[in-house]
N, C-alpha and C positions, 0 to 999 in steps of 0.2 A: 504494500500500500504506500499510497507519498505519505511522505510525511506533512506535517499541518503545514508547516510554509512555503512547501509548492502549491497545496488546495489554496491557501492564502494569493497566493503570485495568479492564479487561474482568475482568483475573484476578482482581484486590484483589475488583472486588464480585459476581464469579458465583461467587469459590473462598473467598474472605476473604484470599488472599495471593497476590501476584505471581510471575511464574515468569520473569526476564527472561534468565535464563542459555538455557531453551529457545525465548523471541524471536530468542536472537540465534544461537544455531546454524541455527535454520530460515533465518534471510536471510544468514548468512555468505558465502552467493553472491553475494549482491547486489554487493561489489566488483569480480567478476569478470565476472558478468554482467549485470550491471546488473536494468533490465526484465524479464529474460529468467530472473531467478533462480529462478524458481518450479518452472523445469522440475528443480528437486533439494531434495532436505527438504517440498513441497509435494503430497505424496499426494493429500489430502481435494480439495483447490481444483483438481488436475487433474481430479478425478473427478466437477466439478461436471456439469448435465445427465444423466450416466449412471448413477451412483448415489446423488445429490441434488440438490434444486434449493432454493429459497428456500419452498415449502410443503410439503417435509420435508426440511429441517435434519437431523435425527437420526433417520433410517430404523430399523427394528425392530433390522435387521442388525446395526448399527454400537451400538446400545442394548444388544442381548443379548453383543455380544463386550463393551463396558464394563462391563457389572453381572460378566460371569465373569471380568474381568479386576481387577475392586475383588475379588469373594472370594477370590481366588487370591494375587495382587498389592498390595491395600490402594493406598499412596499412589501407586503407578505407575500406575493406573486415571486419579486425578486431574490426573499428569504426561501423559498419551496426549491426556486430555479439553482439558488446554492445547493442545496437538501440533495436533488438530485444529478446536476452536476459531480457533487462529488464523488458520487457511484459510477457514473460516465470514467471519471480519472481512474480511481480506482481500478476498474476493466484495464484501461490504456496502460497504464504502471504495471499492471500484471504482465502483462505482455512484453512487456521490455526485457532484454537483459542485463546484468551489472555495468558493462560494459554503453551501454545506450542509457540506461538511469544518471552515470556520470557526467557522460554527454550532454543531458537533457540539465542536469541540476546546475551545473557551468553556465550554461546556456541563462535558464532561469534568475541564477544569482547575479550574476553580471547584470542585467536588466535590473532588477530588481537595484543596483548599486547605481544605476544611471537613471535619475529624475529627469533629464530634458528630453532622452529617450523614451520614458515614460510618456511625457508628456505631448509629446508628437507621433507616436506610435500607437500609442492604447489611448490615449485620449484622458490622461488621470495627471492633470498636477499633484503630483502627492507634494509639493513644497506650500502651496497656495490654497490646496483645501480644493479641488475644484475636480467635475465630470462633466468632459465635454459630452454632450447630450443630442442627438438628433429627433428633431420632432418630424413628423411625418405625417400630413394630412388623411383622413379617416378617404380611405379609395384611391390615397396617391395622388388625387388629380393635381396639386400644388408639388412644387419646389420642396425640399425640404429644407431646413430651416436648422442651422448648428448653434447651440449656443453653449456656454459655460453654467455650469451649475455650481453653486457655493455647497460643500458636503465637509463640514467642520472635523467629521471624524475621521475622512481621507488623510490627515496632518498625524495626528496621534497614532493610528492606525499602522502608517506608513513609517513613522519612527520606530517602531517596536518591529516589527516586520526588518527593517534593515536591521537594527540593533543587535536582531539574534541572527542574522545571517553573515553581516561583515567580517567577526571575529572567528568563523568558523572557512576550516575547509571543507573540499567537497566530501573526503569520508567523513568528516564529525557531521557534519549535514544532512549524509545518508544512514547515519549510526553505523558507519564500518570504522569506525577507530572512535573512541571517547577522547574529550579534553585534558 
């Protein structure tokens, strides 16, 4: 499984902000069951093969409960799309091997270290607090429309995020060597 600060690094640049309080309730098993924690908090990743595979990720089903659950709901829409994203990762991390997880974490960390990267690439000032945001007219018939969104906990978020990643390398990152 990633570990919380890559599900973290997924969130920052799919959502513009991390969500690590719901990383970490989905694997809170994991102390007690180690491997085996999935079978609790991991809905989406048990259901893989029967109602997804890897070339459909996000089936109609699971699209149409999201979009009525953002108009009804608003940010708990976005908190759900974390929920099962991280079973999405999950899957994908499985699949890798040591050799491509190291790859991938390099990969991640470095970004993660570069904010004007961030900021041009994923669309997350993590310095200034802000998620560039596209609006998009209900049928498309309009232009869309980019703007900045002020998101206060992008700043804090994003300090803690680097802080525990900078000092580390890529085995203490991956738990293959402790500090």
């Amino acid at each position: 499984m990633p570990q919380g600060w890559i599900h973290e690094f997924f969130d920052l640049v799919i959502l513009g902000r991390s969500y690590p309080k719901i990383h970490h309730c989905k694997d809170a098993s994991w102390k007690k069951l180690g491997v085996h924690h999935r079978a609790i908090n991991h809905e989406w990743y048990n259901l893989f093969g029967d109602e997804w595979d890897f070339q459909n990720v996000y089936p109609s089903t699971l699209k149409s409960f999201l979009e009525a659950m953002q108009k009804k709901h608003g940010e708990k829409a976005e908190e759900h799309q974390v929920w099962v994203a991280h079973d999405v990762f999950d899957r994908v991390w499985e699949r890798l091997n040591l050799g491509q997880r190291k790859k991938w974490a390099s990969v991640f960390r470095n970004l993660i270290l570069d904010p004007s990267y961030l900021r041009e690439w994923a669309g997350v000032d993590v310095l200034e607090g802000k998620i560039k945001r596209t609006l998009v007219e209900q049928g498309g018939a309009g232009s869309p429309v980019e703007y900045w969104e002020d998101d206060p906990l992008v700043k804090a978020l994003y300090r803690k995020l680097r802080a525990y990643v900078e000092p580390r390398s890529i085995d203490e990152l991956l738990y293959l060597k402790s500090r």
